[in-house]
N, C-alpha and C positions, 0 to 999 in steps of 0.2 A: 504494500500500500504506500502511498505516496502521503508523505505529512509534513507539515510545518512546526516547531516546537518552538512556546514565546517563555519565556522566561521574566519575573520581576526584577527590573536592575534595581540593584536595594539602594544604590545612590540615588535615585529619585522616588525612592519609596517613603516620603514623608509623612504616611498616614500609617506605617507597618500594618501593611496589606498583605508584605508575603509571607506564606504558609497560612494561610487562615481559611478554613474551609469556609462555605458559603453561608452556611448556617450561622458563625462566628461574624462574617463579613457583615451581614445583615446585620446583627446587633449591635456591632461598633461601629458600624462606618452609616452612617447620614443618610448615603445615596444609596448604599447596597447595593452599586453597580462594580463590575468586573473595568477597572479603568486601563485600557490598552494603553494610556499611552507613559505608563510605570513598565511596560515590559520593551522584550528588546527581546526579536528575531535570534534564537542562538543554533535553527538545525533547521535543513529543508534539502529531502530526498524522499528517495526510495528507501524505504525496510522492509526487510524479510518478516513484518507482522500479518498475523489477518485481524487482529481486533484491537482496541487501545490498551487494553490488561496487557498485552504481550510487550504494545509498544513502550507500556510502563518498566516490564521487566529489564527490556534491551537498554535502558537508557540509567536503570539503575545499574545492574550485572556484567553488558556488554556494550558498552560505547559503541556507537561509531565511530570511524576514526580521527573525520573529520565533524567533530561534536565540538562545539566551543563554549558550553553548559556546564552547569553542576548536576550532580544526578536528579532526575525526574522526583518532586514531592509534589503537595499540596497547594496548590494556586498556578500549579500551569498550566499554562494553557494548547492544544491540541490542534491543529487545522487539517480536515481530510475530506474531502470532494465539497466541495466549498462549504464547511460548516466545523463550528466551532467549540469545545468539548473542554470545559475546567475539570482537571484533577483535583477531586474531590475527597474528603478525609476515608469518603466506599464507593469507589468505583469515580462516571465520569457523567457531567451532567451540562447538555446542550446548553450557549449561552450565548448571547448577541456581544460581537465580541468587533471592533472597527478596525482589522490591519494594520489600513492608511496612517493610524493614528501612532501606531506600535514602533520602536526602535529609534526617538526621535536623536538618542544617546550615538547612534551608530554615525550619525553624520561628522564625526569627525573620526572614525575609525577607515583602516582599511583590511580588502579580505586577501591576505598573504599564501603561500607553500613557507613552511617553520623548517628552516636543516639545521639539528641540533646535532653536534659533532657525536655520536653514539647512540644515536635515537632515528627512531623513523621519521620520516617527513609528515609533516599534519598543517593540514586547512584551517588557520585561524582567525585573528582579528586584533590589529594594533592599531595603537594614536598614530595619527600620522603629521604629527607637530615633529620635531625638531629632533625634539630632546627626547620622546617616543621613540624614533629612529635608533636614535644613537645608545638607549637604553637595550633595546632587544639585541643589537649587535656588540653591545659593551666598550663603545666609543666612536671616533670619526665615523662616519659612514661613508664610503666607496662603491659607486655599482659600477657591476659590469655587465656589458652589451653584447654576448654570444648567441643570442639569437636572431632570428631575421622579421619576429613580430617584434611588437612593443614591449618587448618584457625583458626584465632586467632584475638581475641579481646583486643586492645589496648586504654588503658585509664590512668587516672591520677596515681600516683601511692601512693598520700598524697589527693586521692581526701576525702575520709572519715574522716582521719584527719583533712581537711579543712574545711571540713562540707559541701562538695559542697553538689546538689540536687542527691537525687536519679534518676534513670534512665531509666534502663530495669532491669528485674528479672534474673537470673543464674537459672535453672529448672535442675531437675536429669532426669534421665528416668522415672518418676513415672509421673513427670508434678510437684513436691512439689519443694519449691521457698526455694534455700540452700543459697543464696548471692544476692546480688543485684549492677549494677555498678551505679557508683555515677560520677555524669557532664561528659562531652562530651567523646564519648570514638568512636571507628569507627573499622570497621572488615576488613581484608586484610589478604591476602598472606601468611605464613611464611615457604614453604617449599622450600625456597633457605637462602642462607646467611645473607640476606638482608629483609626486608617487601616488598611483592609486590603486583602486583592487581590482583583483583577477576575475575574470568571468569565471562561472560554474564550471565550465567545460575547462579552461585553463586551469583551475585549481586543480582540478579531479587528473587533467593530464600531465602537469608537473610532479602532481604527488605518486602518480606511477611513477615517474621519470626518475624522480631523486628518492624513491622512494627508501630504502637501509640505508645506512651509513657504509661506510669506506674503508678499509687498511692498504698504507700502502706500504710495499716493496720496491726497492728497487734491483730489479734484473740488471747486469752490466751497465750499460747506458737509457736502458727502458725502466719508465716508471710504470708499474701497475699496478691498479687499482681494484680493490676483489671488495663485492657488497658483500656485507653476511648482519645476520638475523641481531638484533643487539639481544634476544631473551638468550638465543646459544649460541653468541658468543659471553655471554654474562657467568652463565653456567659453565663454559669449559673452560674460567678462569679462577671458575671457585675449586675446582675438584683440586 
């Protein structure tokens, strides 16, 4: 089934509205209406559910991957064939619920691919001010321009100098490994003025693309690059 999940951003939750079943909402709150625009867009695909109890479990148990949420409780909100469904303290109860209104927080966000030096790639969402920037990457910021759309990869810009960790591999068209980006770096936007976010289809194809982290070797004068799994390689460095 294909769903939307809204979430209360608790920074503009001035009335503590979130977790409060409706039952509760009614009693404290004036208008005892469900106010969309305290939530904030945090999931929008396909699941492997067929009912919202299932979609409850997945979102508590098993993330998606590209989930930018906290686990599924009480006051969230559900979107699936155009209709609208609060999680409720037993089960999920229809509610006139206004989009449009929802996410107004995100307008100075954007939606990235995350490459954490020993972590899988994930679909998220950062400030896309300055100092946002240079926070996720842990200083300067530097992007670079290997590809032939608009998108551009952003990282430290002293991260090699610093000695951070390697990360992901740089590849030409042959597939042979010409650079490598070193600590956190994330993919985005750059064909406006400004960084912006990645379409659906972009995130979801970058996050294949970089999807494991990296080790490299160097063979004689070749560098290579081998992905592997961080849960096993985690474990075959415990034994």
């Amino acid at each position: 089934m294909n769903i939307k999940l809204y979430q209360v951003n608790m920074d503009r939750d001035e009335d503590s509205a979130a977790f409060l079943s409706l039952d509760n909402l009614r009693h404290t709150h004036p208008n005892a209406a469900v106010d969309p625009a305290i939530y904030d867009l945090v999931y929008s695909g396909e699941v492997n559910c067929k009912d919202l109890e299932e979609v409850f479990h997945l979102f508590n148990f098993d993330h998606p991957a590209d989930f930018t949420g906290r686990s599924m409780s009480v006051s969230d909100v559900v979107e699936t064939d155009g209709k609208f469904y609060f999680c409720d303290s037993v089960g999920f109860q229809e509610i006139p619920f206004d989009a449009e209104k929802a996410g107004k927080s995100e307008e100075n966000k954007i939606r990235v691919v995350l490459l954490e030096p020993g972590k899988t790639a994930k679909i998220t969402e950062i400030g896309s001010k300055l100092e946002d920037l240079q926070a996720v990457v842990g200083g300067c910021i530097e992007a670079v321009y290997p590809f032939e759309e608009n998108v551009c990869i952003v990282c430290n810009e002293e991260s090699k100098i610093n000695g951070l960790p390697l990360n992901r591999a740089m590849r030409d068209d042959s597939g042979a490994v010409y650079d490598a980006i070193a600590g956190t770096a994330f993919l985005c936007d750059c064909s406006g003025e400004r960084f912006g976010s990645l379409s659906e289809e972009q995130c979801r194809r970058y996050q294949r693309q970089f999807r494991n982290p990296e080790q490299f070797v160097r063979v004689g004068s070749e560098i290579l690059a081998i992905p592997y799994h961080p849960r096993e390689h985690d474990k075959g460095e415990a034994r």
